[in-house]
Every structure is written in C-alpha cells, then in structure tokens.
C-alpha positions in Angstrom: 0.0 0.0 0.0 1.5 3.7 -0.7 1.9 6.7 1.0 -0.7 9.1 1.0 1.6 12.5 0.8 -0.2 16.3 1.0 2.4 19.1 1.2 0.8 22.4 2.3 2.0 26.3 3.1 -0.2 28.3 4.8 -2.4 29.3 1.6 -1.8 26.5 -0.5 -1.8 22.7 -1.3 1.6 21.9 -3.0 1.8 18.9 -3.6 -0.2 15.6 -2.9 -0.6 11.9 -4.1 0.4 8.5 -3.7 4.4 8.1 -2.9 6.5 5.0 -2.5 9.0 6.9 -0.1 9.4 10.7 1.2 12.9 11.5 2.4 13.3 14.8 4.5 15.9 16.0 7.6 14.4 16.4 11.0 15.7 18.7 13.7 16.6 15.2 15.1 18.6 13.9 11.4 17.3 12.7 8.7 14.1 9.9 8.0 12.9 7.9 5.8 9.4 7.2 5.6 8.3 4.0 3.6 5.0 2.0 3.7 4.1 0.7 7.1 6.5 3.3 8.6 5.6 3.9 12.9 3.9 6.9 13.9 5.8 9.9 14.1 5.7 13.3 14.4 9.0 15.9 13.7 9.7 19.3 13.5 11.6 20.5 9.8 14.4 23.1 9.4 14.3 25.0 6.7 15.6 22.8 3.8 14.9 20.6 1.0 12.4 17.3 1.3 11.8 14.5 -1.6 8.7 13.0 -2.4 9.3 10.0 -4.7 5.7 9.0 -6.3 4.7 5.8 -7.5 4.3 6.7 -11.2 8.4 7.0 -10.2 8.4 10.9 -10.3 10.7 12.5 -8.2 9.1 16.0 -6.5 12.0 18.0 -4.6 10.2 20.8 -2.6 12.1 23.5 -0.6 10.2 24.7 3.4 11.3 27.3 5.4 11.0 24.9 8.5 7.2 23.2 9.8 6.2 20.0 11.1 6.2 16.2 9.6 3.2 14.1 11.1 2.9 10.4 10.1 0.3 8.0 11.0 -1.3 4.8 8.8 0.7 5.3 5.8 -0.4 9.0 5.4 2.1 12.1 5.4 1.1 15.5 5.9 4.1 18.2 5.9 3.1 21.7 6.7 5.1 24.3 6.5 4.1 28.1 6.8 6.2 28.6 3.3 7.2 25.7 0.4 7.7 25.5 -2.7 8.3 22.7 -5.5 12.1 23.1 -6.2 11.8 19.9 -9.2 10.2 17.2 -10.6 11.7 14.6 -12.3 10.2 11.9 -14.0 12.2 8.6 -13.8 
C-alpha cells in the first residue's frame, strides 16, 4: 500500500498523491518514511524534502522549517512557506 503525501503552506496545497517513499531531515537527522513506517511526528528546518511518487516521479520541494506528522501510511508536511524546487520523472 503507498503513501498518501499532502504538502501544504499556509495558503496552499503543494503537492499531494500517492508516494513510494518521502525522504526529509528532522531537527533530530534525517528519515525515511516508507509503507508501514511507525507513527511519528517531527519538527523540519528550513531545507529541502523528496517526495518519490509511485508513477516514479521524483518531487524535490524547498520549506522554510514546519512540522512532519505520520500516521497509517499518510504524510502531511506543513510548513508556513514551500515551494516545488523539481520534478523529475524517472
């Protein structure tokens, strides 16, 4: 079963779908999240996150720091600014 991924900013949906992984660095280091991943929720830096999606694009977005929640295979990363950076198909 994928991810389900929504990226928002404080006025705007960014980005959302299905994803077979989304890599982004904590205040803690960086994480991983695949399918099945436990519960977690994480505070973001400012920096860049990647959203791989099962069609096998690759989605590089840039926050300015917010929070990662994860719960059930669904990601939510809100962020009061971001921004797609890329997307690459693969």
């Amino acid at each position: 079963m994928p991810l389900q991924v929504e990226l928002v900013s404080a006025d705007q949906r960014v980005w959302s779908g299905e994803a077979s992984i989304v890599v982004v660095r904590t205040v803690d280091g960086d994480l991983g999240i695949l399918p099945g991943h436990a519960p977690v929720l994480a505070v973001l830096p400012a920096g860049d996150l990647k959203i791989e999606s099962t069609s096998g694009e690759v989605v590089t977005a840039t926050v300015d720091g917010g929070f990662l929640s994860v719960e059930h295979d669904r990601v939510t990363l809100v962020s009061d600014r971001a921004a797609l950076a890329r997307s690459v198909a693969s």
